[in-house]
N, C-alpha and C positions, 0 to 999 in steps of 0.2 A: 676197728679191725673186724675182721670175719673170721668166726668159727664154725670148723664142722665137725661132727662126732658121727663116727662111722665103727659101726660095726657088722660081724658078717651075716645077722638079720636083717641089718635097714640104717639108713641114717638117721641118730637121734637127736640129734641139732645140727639147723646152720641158722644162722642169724650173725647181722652185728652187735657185738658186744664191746665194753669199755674196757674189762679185761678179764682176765682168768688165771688160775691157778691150777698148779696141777702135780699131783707123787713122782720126782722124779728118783734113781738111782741114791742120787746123795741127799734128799729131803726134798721137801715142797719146795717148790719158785712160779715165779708170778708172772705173766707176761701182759705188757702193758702196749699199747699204740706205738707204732714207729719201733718195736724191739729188733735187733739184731735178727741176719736168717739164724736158725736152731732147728735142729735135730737133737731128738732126744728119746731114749727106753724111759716108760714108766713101768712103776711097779702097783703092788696095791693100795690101794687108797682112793680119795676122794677127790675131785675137779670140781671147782669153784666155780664156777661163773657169773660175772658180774654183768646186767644189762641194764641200760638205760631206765628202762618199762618193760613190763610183763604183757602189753597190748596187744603185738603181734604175735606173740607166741603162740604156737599148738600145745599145748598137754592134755594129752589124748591117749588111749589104750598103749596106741604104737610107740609116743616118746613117755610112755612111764616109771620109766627108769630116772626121769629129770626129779626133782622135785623142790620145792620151794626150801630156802633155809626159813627156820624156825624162827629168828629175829629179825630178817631182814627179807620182803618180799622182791627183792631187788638182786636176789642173788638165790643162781639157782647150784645144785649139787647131783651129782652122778657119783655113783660108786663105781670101782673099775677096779679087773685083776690085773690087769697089764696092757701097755699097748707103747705105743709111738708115737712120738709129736712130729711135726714138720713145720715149719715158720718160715715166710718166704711173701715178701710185696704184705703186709699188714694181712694175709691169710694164710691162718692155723687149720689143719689137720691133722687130725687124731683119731690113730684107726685103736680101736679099742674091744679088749674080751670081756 
């Protein structure tokens, strides 16, 4: 599936991923390949991201806000105050503050 993370500085990821996590309303939930279309408010907290490899990626000045999980380099983490998901054909957007 494809993700993009957008905020109203720039975009901080788009890549394929296997899947993600993300703070909604009534707790975390996960979205995985092939999920349902979704729309969704998030709140604050963290967004998971799970990729394949870390090969293609940029982390660079601009997507600094990504950063590796502590245990697993296969999985990346963004903080976030609030934002909105969108899910639609196996590609996620999430405009995010």
């Amino acid at each position: 599936m494809y993700l993009e993370i957008v905020t109203p500085e720039a975009i901080l990821f788009s890549s394929e991923v296997d899947l993600f996590s993300a703070p909604g309303i009534d707790g975390e939930f996960q979205i995985l390949n092939n999920h349902a279309p979704i729309v969704s408010n998030l709140i604050e907290g963290e967004i998971k991201i799970h990729v394949h490899n870390q090969d293609h990626l940029v982390l660079d000045d601009l997507h600094g806000k990504l950063e590796s999980h502590i245990d697993d380099d296969k999985v990346l983490t963004l903080k976030i105050n609030s934002g909105t998901l969108e899910l639609n054909d196996n590609k996620a957007i999430i405009l995010a503050d």
